[in-house]
C-alpha positions as CSV (number, residue, x, y, z in Angstrom):
1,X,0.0,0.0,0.0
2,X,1.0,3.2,-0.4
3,X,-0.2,6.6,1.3
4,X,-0.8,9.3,-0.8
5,X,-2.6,13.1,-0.2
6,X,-5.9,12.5,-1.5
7,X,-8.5,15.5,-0.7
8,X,-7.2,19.0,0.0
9,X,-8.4,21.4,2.5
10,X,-10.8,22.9,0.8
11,X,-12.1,19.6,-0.7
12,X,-12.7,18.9,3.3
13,X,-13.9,22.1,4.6
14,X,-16.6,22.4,1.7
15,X,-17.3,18.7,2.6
16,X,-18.4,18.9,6.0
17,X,-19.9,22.5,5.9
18,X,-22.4,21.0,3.7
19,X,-23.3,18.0,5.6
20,X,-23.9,20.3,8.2
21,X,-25.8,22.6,6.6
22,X,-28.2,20.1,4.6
23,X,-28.5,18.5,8.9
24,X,-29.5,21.9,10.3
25,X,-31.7,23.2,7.1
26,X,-33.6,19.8,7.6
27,X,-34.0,20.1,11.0
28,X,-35.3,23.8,11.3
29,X,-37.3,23.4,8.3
30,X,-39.0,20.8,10.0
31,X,-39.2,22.6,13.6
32,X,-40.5,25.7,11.7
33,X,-41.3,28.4,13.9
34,X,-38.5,31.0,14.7
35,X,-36.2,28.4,12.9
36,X,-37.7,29.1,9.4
37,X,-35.6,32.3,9.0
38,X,-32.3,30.5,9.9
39,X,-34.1,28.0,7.4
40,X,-33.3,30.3,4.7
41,X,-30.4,31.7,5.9
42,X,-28.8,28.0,5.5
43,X,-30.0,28.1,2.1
44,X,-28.4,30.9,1.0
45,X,-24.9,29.1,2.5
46,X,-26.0,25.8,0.5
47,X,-26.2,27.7,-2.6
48,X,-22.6,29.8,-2.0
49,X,-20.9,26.0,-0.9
50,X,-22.2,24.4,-4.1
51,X,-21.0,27.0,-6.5
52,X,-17.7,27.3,-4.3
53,X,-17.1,23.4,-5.5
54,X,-18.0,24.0,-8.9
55,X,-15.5,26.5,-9.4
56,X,-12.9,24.2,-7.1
57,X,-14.2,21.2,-9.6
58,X,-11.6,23.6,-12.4
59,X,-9.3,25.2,-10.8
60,X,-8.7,22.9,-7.5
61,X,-6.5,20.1,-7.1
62,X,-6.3,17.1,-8.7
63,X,-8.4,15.3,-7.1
64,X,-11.0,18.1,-6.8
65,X,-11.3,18.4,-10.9
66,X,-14.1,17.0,-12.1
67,X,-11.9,16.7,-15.4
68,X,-10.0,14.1,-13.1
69,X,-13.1,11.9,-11.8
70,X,-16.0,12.7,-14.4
71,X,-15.5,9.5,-17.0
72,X,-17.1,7.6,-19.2
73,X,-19.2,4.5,-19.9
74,X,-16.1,2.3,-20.6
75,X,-14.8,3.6,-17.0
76,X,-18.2,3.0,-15.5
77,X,-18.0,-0.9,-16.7
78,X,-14.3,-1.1,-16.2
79,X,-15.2,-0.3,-12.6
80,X,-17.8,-2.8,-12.5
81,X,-15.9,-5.6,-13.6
82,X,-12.9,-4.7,-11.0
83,X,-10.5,-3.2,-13.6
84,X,-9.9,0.0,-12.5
85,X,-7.6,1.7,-10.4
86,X,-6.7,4.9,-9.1
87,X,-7.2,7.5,-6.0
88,X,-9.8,9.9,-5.3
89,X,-13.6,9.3,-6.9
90,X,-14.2,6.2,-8.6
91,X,-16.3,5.8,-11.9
92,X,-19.7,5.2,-9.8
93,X,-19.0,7.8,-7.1
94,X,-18.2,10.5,-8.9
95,X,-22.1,10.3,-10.1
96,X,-22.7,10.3,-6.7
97,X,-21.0,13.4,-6.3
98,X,-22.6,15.0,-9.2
99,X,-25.8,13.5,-8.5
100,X,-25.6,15.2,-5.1
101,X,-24.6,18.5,-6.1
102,X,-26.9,18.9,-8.5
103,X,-30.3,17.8,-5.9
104,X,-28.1,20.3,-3.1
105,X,-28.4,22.9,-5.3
106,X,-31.7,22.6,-7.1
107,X,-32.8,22.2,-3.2
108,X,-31.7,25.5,-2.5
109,X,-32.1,27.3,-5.6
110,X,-36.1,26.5,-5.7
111,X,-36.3,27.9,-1.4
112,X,-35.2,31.4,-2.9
113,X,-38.6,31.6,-4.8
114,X,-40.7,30.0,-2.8
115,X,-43.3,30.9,0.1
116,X,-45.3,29.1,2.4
117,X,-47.9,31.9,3.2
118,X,-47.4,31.9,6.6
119,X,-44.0,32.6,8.0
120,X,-41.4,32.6,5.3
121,X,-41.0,34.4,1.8
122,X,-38.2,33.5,-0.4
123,X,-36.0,37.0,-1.2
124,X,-36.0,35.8,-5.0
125,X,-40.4,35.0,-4.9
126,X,-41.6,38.3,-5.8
127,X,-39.9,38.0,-9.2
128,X,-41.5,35.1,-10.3
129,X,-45.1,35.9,-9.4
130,X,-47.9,33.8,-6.5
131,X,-48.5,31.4,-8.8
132,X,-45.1,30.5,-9.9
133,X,-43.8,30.8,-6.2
134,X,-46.4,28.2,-5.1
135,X,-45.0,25.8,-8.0
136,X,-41.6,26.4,-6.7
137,X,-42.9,25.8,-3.2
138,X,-44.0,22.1,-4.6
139,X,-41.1,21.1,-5.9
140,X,-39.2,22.3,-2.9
141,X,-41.0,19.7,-1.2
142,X,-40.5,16.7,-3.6
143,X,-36.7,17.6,-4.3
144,X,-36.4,17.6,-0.5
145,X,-37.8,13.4,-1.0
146,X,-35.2,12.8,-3.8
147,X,-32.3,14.3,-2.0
148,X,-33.1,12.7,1.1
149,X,-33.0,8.9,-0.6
150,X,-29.7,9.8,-2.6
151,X,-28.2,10.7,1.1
152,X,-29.8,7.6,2.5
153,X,-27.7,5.8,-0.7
154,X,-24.8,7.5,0.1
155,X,-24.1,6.6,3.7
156,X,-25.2,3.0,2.6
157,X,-22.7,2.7,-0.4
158,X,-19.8,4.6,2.8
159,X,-21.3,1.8,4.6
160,X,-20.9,-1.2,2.1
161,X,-17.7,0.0,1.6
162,X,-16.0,-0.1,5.1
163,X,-17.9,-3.6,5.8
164,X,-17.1,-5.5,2.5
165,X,-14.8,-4.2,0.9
166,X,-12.9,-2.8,4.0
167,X,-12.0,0.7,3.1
168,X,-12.9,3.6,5.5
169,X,-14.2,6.4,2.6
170,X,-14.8,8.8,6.1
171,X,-10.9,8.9,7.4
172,X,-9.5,10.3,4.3
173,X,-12.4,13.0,4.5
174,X,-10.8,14.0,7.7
175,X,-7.0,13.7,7.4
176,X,-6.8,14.2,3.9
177,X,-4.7,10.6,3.3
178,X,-5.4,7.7,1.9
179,X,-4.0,3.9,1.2
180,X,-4.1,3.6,-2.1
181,X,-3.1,0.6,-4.3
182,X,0.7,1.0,-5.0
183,X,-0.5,0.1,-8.9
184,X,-2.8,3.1,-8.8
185,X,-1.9,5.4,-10.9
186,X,0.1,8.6,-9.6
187,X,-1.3,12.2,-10.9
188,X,0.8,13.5,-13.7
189,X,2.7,17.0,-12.9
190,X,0.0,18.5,-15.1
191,X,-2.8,16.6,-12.9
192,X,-0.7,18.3,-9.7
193,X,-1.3,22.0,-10.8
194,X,-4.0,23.9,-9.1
195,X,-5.7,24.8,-5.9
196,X,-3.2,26.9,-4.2
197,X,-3.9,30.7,-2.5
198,X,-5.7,32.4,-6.1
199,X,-7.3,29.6,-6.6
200,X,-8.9,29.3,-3.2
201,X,-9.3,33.1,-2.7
202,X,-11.2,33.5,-6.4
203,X,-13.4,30.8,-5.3
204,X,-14.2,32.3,-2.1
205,X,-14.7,35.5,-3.8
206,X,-17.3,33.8,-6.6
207,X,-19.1,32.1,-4.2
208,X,-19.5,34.7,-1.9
209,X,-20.5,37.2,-4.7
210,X,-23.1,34.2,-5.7
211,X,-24.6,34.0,-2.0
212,X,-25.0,37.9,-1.6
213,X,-27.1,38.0,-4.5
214,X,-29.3,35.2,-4.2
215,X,-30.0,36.5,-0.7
216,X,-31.6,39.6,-2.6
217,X,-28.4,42.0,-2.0
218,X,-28.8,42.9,-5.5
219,X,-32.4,43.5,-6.1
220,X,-33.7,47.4,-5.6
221,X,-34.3,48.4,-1.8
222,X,-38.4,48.5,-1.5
223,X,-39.4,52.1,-1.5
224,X,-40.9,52.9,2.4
225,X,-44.8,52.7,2.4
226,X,-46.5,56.6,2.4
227,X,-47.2,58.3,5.2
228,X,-50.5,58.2,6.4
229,X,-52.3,61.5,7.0
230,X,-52.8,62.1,10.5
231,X,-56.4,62.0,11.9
232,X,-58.4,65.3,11.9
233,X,-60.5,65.7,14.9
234,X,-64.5,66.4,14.6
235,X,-64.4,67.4,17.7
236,X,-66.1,71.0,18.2
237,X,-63.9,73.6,19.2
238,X,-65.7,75.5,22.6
């Protein structure tokens, strides 16, 4: 075996800030209440994480790239038929991870337009109309069933892989390291470039920009409501 740097510190920060953040938007979503706005405030930092890995999935590390873990078919099958080797995402998990992002972030994105006519109004709805808010509201709710069965296949494929096969796909999301094969093949020095300072701070700086405005920071303040006109009195003067 042979132990080789796998996920960088991004990878892992954006890792676990999103399993914490899907836990606590579920949670409060449920509770309702004087959770709901806190509800929407984890949206917002879904949406900036997801688009924070999509730009990391170009100009991260190798491992990170989606260039690196996105294959094919004949991967796919090579996978199946215990033929391929290497470090990071396999054929069958990176769909995983794609199929994740993309339910995480359609999650999020239809909770900006959506309102549930009592205690919560997304800052994107009034854009999009009642009607079309109430449809977004729907479909919040299904994607909320989908996402919660690919997470539920998820931690059972983490699970079927530290009981049968006897790797531990949790500990190198931690420390960063992981046994590899010693035939696996080694990134190439082009496959090393990337991640680094710029690319972390642009990132950063992209999903932050994303996550302002999908909170509403770039829509026009709402003029204040008019006075009203004070009451005259019909009171007769003595």
């Amino acid at each position: 075996m042979n132990r080789q740097r796998v996920w960088d510190l991004p990878i892992r920060l954006f890792h676990w800030s999103l399993v914490i953040s899907v836990a606590f938007a579920y949670v409060s979503g449920k509770i309702g209440g004087n959770l709901i706005e806190w509800h929407g405030r984890a949206g917002y930092l879904i949406v900036g994480l997801v688009i924070f890995r999509i730009v990391w999935g170009f100009v991260g590390s190798a491992t990170a790239r989606f260039a690196s873990f996105v294959r094919g078919p004949g991967a796919i099958r090579a996978y199946l038929r215990g033929e391929w080797r290497g470090i990071g995402h396999n054929p069958i998990g990176a769909l995983s991870v794609l199929g994740l992002l993309a339910l995480v972030g359609a999650q999020a994105a239809t909770g900006l337009f959506t309102n549930d006519d009592i205690a919560f109004q997304g800052p994107l709805a009034d854009l999009v109309g009642k009607d079309a808010s109430d449809s977004f509201h729907s479909w919040h709710a299904w994607l909320q069933n989908g996402l919660l069965a690919l997470i539920v296949l998820h931690v059972g494929a983490i699970a079927f892989y530290l009981r049968v096969k006897g790797e531990n796909l949790v500990k190198p999301m931690i420390t960063g390291w992981q046994e590899a094969d010693l035939h696996a093949p080694l990134p190439t020095s082009d496959a090393k470039r990337g991640g680094g300072l710029v690319a972390f701070v642009l990132s950063l700086l992209i999903a932050g920009g994303a996550t302002y405005a999908v909170a509403g920071g770039l829509l026009p303040t709402p003029e204040p409501a008019p006075a009203q006109p004070a009451a005259t009195s019909t009171t007769p003067a003595w």
